[in-house]
KOLLUM-492744 format. One record per residue: residue number from 1; x, y, z of N, C-alpha, C in turn. Coordinates in Angstrom, 2 decimals, always signed. Layout:
% KOLLUM-492744
(NUM; (X; Y; Z); (X; Y; Z); (X; Y; Z)) ...
//
This chain:
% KOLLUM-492744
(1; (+2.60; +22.38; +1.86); (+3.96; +22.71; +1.54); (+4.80; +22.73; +2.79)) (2; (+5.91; +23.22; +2.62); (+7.18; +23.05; +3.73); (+7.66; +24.47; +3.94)) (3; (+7.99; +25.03; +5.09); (+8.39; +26.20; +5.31); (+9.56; +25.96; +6.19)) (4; (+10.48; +26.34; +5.97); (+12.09; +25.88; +7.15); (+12.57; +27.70; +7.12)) (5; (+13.24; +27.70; +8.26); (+13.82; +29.26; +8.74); (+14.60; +29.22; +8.79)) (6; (+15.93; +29.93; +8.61); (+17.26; +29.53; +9.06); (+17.48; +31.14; +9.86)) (7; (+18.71; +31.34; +10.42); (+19.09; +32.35; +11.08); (+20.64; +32.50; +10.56)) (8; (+21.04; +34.10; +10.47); (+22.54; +33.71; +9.88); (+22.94; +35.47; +10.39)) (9; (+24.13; +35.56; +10.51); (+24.48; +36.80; +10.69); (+26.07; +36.87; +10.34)) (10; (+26.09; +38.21; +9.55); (+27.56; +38.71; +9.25); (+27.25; +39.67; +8.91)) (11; (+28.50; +39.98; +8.57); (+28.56; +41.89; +8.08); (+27.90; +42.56; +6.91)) (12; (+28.08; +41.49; +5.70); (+26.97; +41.78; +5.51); (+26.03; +41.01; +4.62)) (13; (+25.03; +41.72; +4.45); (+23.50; +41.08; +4.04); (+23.78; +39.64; +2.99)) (14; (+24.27; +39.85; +2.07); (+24.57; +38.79; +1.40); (+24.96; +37.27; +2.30)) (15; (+26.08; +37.92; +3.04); (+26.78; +37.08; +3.77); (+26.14; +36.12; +5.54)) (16; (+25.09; +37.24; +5.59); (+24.14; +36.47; +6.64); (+23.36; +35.52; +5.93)) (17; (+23.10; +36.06; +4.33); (+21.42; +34.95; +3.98); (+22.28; +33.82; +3.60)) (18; (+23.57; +33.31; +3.15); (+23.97; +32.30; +2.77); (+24.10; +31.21; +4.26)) (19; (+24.55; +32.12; +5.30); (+24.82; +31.59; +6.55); (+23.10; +31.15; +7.04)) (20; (+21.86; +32.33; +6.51); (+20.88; +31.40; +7.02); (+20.56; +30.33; +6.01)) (21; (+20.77; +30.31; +5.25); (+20.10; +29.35; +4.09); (+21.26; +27.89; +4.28)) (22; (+22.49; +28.27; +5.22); (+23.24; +26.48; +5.30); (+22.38; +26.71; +6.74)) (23; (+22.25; +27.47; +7.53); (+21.36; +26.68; +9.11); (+20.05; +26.24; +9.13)) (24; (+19.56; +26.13; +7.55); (+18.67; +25.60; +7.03); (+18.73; +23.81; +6.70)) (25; (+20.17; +24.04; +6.36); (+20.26; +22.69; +5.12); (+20.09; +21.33; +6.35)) (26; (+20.41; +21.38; +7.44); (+20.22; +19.65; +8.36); (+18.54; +19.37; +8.57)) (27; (+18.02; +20.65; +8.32); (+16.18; +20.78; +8.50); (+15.99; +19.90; +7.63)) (28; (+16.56; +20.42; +6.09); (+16.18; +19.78; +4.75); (+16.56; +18.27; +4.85)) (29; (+17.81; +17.91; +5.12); (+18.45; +16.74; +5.25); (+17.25; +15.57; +6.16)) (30; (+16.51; +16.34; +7.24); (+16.19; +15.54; +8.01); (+14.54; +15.10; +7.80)) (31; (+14.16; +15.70; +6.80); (+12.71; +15.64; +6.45); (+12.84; +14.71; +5.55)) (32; (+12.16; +13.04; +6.13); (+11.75; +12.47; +4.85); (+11.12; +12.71; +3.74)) (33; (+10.04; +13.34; +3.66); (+9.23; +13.41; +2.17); (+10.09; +14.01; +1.58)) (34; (+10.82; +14.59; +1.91); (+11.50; +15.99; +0.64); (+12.50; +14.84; -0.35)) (35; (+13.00; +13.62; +0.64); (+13.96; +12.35; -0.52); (+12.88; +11.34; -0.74)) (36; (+11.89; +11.65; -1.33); (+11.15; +10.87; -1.68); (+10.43; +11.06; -3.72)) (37; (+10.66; +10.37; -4.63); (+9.88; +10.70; -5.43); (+8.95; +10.81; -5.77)) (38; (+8.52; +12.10; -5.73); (+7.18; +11.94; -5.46); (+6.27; +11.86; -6.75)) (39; (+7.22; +12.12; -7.89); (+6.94; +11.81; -9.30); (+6.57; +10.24; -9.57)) (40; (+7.13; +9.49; -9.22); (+7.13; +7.98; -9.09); (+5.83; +7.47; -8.02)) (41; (+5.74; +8.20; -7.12); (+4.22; +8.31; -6.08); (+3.33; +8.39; -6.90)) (42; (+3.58; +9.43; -7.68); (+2.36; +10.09; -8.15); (+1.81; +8.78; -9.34)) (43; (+2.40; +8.29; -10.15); (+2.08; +7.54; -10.99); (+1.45; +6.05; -10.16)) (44; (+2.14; +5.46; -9.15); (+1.39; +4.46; -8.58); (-0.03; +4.89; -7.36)) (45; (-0.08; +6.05; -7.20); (-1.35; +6.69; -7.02); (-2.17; +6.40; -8.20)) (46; (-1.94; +6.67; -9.25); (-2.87; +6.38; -10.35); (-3.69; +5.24; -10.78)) (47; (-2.23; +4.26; -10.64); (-2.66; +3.10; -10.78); (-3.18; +2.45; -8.82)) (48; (-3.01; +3.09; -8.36); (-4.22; +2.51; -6.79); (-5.24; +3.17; -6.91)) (49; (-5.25; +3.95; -7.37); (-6.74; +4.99; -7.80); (-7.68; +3.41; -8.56)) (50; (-7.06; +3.57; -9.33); (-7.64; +2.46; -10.37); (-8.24; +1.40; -10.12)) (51; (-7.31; +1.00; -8.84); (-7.12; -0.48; -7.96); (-8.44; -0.68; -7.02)) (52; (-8.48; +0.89; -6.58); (-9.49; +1.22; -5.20); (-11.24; +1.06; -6.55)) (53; (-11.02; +1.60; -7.21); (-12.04; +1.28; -8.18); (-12.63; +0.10; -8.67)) (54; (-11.65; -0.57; -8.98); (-11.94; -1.98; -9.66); (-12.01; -2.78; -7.95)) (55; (-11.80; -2.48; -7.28); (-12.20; -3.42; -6.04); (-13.82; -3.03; -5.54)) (56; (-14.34; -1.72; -5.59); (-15.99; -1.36; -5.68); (-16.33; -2.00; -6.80)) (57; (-15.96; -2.21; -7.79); (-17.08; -2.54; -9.33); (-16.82; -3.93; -9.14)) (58; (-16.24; -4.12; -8.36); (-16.17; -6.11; -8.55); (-16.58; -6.50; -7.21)) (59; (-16.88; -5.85; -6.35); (-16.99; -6.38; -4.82); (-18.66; -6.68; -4.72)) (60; (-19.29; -8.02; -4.21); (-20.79; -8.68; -4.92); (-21.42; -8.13; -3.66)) (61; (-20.32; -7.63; -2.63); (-21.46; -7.34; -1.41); (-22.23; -6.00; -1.81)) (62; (-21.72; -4.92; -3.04); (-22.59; -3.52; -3.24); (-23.07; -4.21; -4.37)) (63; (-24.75; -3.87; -4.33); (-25.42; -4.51; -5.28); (-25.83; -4.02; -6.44)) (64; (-25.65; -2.46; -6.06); (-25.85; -1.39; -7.20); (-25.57; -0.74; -7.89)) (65; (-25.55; +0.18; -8.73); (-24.27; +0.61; -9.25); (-24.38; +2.26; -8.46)) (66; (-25.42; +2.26; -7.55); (-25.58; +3.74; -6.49); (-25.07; +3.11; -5.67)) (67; (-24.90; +2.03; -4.93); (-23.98; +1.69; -3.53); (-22.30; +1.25; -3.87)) (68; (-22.37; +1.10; -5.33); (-20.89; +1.21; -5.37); (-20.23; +2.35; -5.82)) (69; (-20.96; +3.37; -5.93); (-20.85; +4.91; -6.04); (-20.18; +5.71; -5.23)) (70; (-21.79; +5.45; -3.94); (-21.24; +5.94; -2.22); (-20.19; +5.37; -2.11)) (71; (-19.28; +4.29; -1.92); (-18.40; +3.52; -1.29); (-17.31; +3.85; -1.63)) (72; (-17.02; +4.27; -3.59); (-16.18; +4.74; -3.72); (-16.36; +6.31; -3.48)) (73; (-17.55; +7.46; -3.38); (-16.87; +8.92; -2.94); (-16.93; +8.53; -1.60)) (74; (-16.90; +7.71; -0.74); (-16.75; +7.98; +0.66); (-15.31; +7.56; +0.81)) (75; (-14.51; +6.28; +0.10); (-13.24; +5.84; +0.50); (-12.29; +6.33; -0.39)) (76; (-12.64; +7.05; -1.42); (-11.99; +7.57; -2.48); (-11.72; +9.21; -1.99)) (77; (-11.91; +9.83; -0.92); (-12.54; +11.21; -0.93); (-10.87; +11.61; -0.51)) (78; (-10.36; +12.89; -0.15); (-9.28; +12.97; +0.19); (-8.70; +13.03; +1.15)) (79; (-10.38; +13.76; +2.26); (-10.45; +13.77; +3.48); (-10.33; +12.18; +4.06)) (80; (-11.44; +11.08; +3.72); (-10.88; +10.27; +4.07); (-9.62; +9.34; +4.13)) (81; (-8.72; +9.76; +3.33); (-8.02; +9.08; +2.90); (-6.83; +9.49; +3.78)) (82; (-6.70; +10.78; +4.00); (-5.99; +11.72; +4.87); (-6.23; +11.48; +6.10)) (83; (-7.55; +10.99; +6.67); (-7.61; +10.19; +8.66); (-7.32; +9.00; +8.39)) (84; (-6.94; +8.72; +7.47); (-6.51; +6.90; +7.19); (-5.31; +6.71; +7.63)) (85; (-4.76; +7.87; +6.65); (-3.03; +7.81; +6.68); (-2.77; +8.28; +7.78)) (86; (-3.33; +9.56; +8.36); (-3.19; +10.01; +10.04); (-3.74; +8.92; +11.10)) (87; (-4.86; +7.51; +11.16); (-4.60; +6.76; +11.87); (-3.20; +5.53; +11.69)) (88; (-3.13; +5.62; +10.49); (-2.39; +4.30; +10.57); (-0.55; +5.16; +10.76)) (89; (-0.30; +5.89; +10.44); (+0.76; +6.65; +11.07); (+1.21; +7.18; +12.52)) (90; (-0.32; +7.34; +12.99); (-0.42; +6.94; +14.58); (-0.48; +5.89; +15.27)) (91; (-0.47; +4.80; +14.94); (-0.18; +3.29; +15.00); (+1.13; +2.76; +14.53)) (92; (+1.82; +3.51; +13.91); (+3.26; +3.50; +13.89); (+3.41; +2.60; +12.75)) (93; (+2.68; +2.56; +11.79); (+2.71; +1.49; +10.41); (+4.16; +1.76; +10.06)) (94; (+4.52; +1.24; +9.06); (+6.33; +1.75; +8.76); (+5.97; +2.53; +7.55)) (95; (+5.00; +2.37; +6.60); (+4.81; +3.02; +5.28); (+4.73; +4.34; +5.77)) (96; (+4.11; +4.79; +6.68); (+3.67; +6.05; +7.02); (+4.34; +7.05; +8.27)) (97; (+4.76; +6.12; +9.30); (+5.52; +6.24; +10.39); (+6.94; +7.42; +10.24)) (98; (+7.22; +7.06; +9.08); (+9.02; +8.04; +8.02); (+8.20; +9.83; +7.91)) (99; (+7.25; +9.77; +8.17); (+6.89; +11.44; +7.70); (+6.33; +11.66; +8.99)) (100; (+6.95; +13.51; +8.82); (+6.83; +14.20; +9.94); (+5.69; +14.91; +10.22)) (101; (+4.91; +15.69; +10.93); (+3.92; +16.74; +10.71); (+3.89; +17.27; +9.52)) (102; (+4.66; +17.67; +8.92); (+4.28; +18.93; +7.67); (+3.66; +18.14; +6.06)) (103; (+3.87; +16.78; +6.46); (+3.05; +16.50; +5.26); (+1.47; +17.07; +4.63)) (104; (+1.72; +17.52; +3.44); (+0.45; +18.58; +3.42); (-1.05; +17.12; +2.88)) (105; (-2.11; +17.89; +3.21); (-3.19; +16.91; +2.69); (-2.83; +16.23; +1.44)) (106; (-2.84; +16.78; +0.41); (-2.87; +16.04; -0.75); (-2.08; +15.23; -0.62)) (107; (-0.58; +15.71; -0.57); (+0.64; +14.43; -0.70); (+0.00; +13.16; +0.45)) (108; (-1.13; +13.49; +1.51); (-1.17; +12.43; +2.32); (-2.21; +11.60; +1.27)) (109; (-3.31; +12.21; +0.89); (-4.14; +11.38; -0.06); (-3.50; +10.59; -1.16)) (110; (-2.32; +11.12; -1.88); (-1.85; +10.52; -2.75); (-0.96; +9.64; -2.44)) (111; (+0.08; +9.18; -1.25); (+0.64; +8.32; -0.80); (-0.39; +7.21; -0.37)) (112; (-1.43; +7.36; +0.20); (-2.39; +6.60; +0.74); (-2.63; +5.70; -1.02)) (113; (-3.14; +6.31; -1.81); (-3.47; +5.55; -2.88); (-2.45; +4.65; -3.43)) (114; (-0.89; +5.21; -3.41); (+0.46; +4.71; -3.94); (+0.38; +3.42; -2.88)) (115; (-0.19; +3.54; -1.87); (+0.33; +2.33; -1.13); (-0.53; +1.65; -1.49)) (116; (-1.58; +1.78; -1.73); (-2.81; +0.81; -2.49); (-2.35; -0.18; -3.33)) (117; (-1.47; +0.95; -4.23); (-0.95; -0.34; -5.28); (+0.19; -1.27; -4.82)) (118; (+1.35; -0.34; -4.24); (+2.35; -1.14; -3.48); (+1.55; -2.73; -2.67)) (119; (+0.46; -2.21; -2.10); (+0.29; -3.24; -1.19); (-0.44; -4.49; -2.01)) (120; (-1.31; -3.87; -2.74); (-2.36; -5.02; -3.79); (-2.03; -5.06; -5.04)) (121; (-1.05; -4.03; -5.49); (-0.96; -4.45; -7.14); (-0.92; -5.89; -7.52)) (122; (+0.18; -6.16; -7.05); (+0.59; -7.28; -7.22); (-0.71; -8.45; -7.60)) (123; (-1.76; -8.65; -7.31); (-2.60; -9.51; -7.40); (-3.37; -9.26; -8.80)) (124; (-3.04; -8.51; -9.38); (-3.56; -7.42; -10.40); (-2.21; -7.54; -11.55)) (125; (-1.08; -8.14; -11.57); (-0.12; -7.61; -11.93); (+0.58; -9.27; -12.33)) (126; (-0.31; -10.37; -12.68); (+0.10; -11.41; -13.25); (+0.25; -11.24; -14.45)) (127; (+1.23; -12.51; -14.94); (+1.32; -12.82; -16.59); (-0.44; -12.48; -17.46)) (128; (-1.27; -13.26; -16.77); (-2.36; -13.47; -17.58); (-3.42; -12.00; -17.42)) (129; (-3.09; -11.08; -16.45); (-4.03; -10.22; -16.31); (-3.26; -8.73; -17.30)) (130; (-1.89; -9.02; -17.57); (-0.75; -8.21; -18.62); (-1.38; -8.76; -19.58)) (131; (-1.35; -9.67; -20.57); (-1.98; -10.27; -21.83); (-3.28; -9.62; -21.44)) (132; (-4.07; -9.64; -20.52); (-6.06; -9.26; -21.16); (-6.06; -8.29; -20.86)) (133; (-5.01; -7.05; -19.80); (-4.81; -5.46; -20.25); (-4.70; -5.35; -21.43)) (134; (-3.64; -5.76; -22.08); (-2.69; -5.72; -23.62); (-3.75; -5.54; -24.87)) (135; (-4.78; -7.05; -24.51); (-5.57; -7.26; -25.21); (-6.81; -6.50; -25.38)) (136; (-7.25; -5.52; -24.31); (-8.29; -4.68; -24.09); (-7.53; -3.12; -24.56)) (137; (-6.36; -3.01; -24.45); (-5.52; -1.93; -25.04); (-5.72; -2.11; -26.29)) (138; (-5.40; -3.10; -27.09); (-5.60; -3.13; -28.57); (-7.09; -3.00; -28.83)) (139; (-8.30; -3.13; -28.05); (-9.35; -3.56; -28.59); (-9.98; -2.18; -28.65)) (140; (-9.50; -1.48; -27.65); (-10.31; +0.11; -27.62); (-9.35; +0.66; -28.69)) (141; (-8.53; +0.25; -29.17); (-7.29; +1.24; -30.04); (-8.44; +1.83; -31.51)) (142; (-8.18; +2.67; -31.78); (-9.29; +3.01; -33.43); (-8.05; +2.48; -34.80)) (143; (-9.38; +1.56; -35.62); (-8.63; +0.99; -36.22); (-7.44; +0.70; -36.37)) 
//
């Protein structure tokens, strides 16, 4: 989460917390994640969740269905996903580069996955692979 302080003083009490709560507001202004939706994150996390999955169950180099297990709790985990986004944000990527220290773990795990899809949906996201979703949607449907 995010914690900001402000400082404010007048005569009285009322009238200092409004004065700290605007020497607050350029903090707020200046923190990317806070103008970010993170409702809209959250849903293409889902679908890179998905993405990061179907790239273990289809990848011929894990031969098992125990080595494509490990691969996904090791790259799927949150911790890892969180030194991912902390190396490649230290490398100054641009996806990641816009957020400051206070990004908390999770929101880092779940941007990490959102970019999954941002970056690979697309290959996933043809005419013909919409029709054999569509078509596998109707097929699990009950009667």
């Amino acid at each position: 989460g995010y914690s900001f302080q402000g400082t404010g003083s007048a005569d009285r009490r009322t009238a200092a917390e409004i004065a700290a709560a605007a020497s607050v507001l350029p903090q707020l202004e200046a923190e990317p994640a806070l103008a970010i939706d993170w409702e809209a994150v959250f849903m293409e996390a889902q679908a890179g969740d998905a993405l990061i999955k179907l790239a273990a169950y289809l990848d011929p180099r894990l031969d098992s269905a125990a080595e494509k297990s490990q691969w996904l709790q090791r790259m799927e985990s949150d911790s890892y996903l969180v030194a991912r986004f902390d190396q490649l944000r230290a490398e100054r990527h641009p996806q990641f580069v816009r957020f400051g220290p206070h990004l908390g773990h999770k929101r880092k795990a779940t941007w990490m996955e959102a970019q999954a899809w941002r970056n690979f949906g697309a290959f996933v996201r043809r005419a013909e692979a919409d029709m054999a979703l569509a078509a596998l949607q109707h097929w699990l449907a009950p009667g």
